[in-house]
N, C-alpha and C positions, 0 to 999 in steps of 0.2 A: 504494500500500500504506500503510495506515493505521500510524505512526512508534508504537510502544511506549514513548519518551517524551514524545510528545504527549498516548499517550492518560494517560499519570501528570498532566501537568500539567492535563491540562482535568478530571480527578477531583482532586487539588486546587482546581481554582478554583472548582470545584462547592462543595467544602465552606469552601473559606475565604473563598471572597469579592473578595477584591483580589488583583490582579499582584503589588502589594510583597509581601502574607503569602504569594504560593507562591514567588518568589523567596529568602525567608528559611529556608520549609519545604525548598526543593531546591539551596540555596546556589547558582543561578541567578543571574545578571544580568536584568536588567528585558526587555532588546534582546533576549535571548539565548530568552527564555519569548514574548515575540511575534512573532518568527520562527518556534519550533516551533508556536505555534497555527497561524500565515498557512499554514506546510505543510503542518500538519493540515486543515485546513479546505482547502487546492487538492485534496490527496487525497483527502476525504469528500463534494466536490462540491456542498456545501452550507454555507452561516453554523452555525457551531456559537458563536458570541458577537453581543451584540449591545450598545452602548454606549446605558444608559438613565441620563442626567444623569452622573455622573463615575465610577460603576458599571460593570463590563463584567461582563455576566450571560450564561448560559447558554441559548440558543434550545430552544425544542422538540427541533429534530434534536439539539442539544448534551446535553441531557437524557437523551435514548435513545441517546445512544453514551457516556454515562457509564455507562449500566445495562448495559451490552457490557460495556465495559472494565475492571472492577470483576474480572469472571469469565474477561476476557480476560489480565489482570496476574497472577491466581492461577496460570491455566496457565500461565504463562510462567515463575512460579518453581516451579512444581512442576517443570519441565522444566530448570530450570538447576542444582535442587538434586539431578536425578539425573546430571548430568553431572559434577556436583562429587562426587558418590559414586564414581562410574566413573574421577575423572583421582588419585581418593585427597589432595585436594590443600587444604590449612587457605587459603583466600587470598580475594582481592576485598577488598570494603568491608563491615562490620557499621557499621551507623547505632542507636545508641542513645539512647532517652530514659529520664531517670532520674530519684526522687525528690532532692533537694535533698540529704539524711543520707547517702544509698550514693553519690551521686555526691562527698562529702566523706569519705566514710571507706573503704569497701568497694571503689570503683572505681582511687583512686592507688594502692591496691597490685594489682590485679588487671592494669591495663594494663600495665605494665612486664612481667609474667610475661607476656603474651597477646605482646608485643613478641618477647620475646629467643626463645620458644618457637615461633611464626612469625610469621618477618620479613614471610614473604609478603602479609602482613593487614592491611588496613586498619580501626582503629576509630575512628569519628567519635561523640562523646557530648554531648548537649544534656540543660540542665534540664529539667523540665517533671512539674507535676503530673496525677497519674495521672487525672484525669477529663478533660483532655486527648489524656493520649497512648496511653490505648487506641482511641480512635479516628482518631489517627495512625497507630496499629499498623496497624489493622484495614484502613486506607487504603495501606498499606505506604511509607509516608514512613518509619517504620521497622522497622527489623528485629526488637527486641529492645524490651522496656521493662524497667525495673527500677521496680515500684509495691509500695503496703502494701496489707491488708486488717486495716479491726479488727471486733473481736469482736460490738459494740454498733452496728456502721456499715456494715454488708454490703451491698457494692455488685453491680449485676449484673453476669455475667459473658459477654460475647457468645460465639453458639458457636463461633465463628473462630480463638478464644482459649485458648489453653492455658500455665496457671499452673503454677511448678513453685516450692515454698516453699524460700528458702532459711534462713531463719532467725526466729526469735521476738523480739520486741522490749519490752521492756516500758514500758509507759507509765509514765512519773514527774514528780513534782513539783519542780519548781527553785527552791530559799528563797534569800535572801540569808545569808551565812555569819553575820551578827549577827542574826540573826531566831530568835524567844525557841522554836521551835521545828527551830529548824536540827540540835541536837544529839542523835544517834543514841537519848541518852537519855531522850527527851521523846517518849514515845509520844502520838498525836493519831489524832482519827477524819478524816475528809472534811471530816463538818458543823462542826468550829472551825472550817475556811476562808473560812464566811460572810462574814465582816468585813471579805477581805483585798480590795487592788487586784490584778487578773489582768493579764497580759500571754495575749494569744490570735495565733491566725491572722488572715486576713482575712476579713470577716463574709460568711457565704456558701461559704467554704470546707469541705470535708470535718473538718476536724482543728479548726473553730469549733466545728463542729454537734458533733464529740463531747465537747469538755469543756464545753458550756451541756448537752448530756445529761448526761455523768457527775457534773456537780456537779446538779442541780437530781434526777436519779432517786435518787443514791447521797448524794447529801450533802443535799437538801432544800436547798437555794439557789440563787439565779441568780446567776451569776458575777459579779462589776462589775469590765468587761475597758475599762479605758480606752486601752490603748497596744497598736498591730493591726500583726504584721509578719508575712509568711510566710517569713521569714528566720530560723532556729533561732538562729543565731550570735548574729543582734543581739536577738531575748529573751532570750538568756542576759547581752549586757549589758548589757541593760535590768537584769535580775535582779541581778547582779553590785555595779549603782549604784545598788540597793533602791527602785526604782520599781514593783516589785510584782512577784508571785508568776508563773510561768510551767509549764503543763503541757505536756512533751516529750516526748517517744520518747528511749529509752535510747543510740540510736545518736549524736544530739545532743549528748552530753554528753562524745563528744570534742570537740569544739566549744567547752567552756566556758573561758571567761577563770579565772585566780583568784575567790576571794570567792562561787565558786558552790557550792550544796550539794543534792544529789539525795535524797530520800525519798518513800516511798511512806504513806499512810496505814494504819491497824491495821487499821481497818474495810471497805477495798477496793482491790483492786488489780485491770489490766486490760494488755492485751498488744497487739500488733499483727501480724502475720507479713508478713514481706517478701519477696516475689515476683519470680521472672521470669520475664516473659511474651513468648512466640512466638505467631506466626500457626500456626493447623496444616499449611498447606499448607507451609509450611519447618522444619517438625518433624525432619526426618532431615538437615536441611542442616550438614557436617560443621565449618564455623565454628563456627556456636551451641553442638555437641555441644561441643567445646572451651572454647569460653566460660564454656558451665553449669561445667564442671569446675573449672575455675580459679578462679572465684566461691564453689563451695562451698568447694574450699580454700582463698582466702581467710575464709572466715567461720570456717572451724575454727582458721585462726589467729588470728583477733582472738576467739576464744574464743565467738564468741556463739553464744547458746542454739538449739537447735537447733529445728525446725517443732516446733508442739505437732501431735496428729494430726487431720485435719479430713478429713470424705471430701468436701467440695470442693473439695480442692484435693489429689486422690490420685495425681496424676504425681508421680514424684520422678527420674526419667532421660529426655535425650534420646538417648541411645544406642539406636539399633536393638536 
């Protein structure tokens, strides 16, 4: 009988490639992921791997029983999430991946509540940018993601995937607190920014491509980004020791050291909405109905703004 987590780890290595990245994807040991293949493979009665130079790739057969497994892993959680309906019971493991700002602001206060309210739960949360981990999701490495969408940078949506908006973020610009436009009374358009040195993501990044857009459609300039982190924290102290200008998400700016100062310009402003995302087939799964909850009440009490209305993203409950 073909092992249901053999067939997880050989759709892993499908997509990623190396033993080490499904080890680190299924906190695995090395031994531990080449045993379940050798018993996958005595069960399938056929090489489902085959070592080409320091590679271990995927054979034919290995190929065609990923394309199984994919449809055979959904039934399986469609089947555990109605069992977990039927025992009425919040428990198991939730594995989340999250954007960098909710896993620094929105998640510390959410796990404590998901703790004292069931013990029975386990939640496991990894960074990871969202053009990663929806196809982590989608792969079920995990269960849940917390990603953004912005307004100017619409990404697609697989149909496996179902977004439920928890909050609006708005995009802002971070000055140094001595910078001749830091004070509230110094109104500025986009285009003075021409001149300035930029603090960005990293080149290639989703959150690059939108401020080299925002500034070059709405300000008529290409940004001059010479200092590249996908670390909000350390732009903002970059910003902080006036190395230059930084565009953030509002969520970021708990984040900030002293010497930091937030504005937007007269001439344009832009938002982001921030997402959680489930597979469909664990849509009724009564964990995540608790989670989603918790998370919105957390964001009502950090005050943040709530979904602007969008009809792609028209779930707003997992409640049956």
């Amino acid at each position: 009988m073909l092992d249901p987590k053999g067939l997880r780890i050989l759709v892993e290595l499908n997509s990623r490639g190396t033993i080490t990245a499904v080890a680190e994807a299924l906190a695995f040991s090395l031994s531990a992921i080449s045993q379940r293949l050798a018993q996958l493979e005595i069960a399938a009665g056929v090489p489902l791997t085959e070592r080409v130079g320091r590679r271990l790739l995927l054979t034919e057969a290995g190929q065609r029983l990923v394309a199984h497994a994919t449809g055979i892993l959904a039934k399986m959680e469609e089947a555990e999430t109605e069992l977990e309906l039927l025992s009425g019971s919040v428990s198991g493991v939730l594995r989340i991946a999250s954007l960098e700002t909710t896993l620094g602001t929105v998640l510390p206060k959410a796990l404590p509540v998901m703790e004292r309210r069931y013990p029975n739960l386990k939640i496991e949360t990894q960074e990871m940018d969202p053009e990663v981990a929806i196809p982590a999701l989608i792969r079920g490495s995990f269960d849940a993601i917390l990603i953004d969408d912005y307004r100017y940078m619409r990404r697609s949506r697989p149909p496996e995937l179902i977004l439920f908006p928890l909050c609006s973020d708005p995009i802002l610009i971070a000055f140094p607190v001595e910078h001749v436009l830091a004070g509230e009374q110094q109104e500025f358009n986009l285009g003075d920014l021409a001149s300035e040195v930029w603090i960005s993501t990293n080149a290639g990044s989703e959150f690059s491509e939108l401020h080299a857009y925002v500034c070059s459609t709405f300000g008529g300039f290409r940004p001059d980004v010479r200092h590249r982190t996908d670390n909000f924290g350390v732009s903002l102290a970059l910003v902080a020791n006036g190395c230059g200008l930084a565009l953030v998400p509002g969520l970021a700016t708990l984040f900030a050291p002293p010497g930091v100062v937030f504005r937007r310009p007269a001439d344009f402003s832009t938002d982001r909405t921030v997402c959680f995302a489930i597979r469909e087939t664990s849509s009724a799964r009564p964990a995540l109905t608790a989670f989603q909850g918790v998370l919105e009440e957390v964001a009502a009490n950090l005050k943040l703004a709530p979904p602007k209305n969008d009809s792609r993203m028209a779930a707003t409950s997992l409640a049956p």
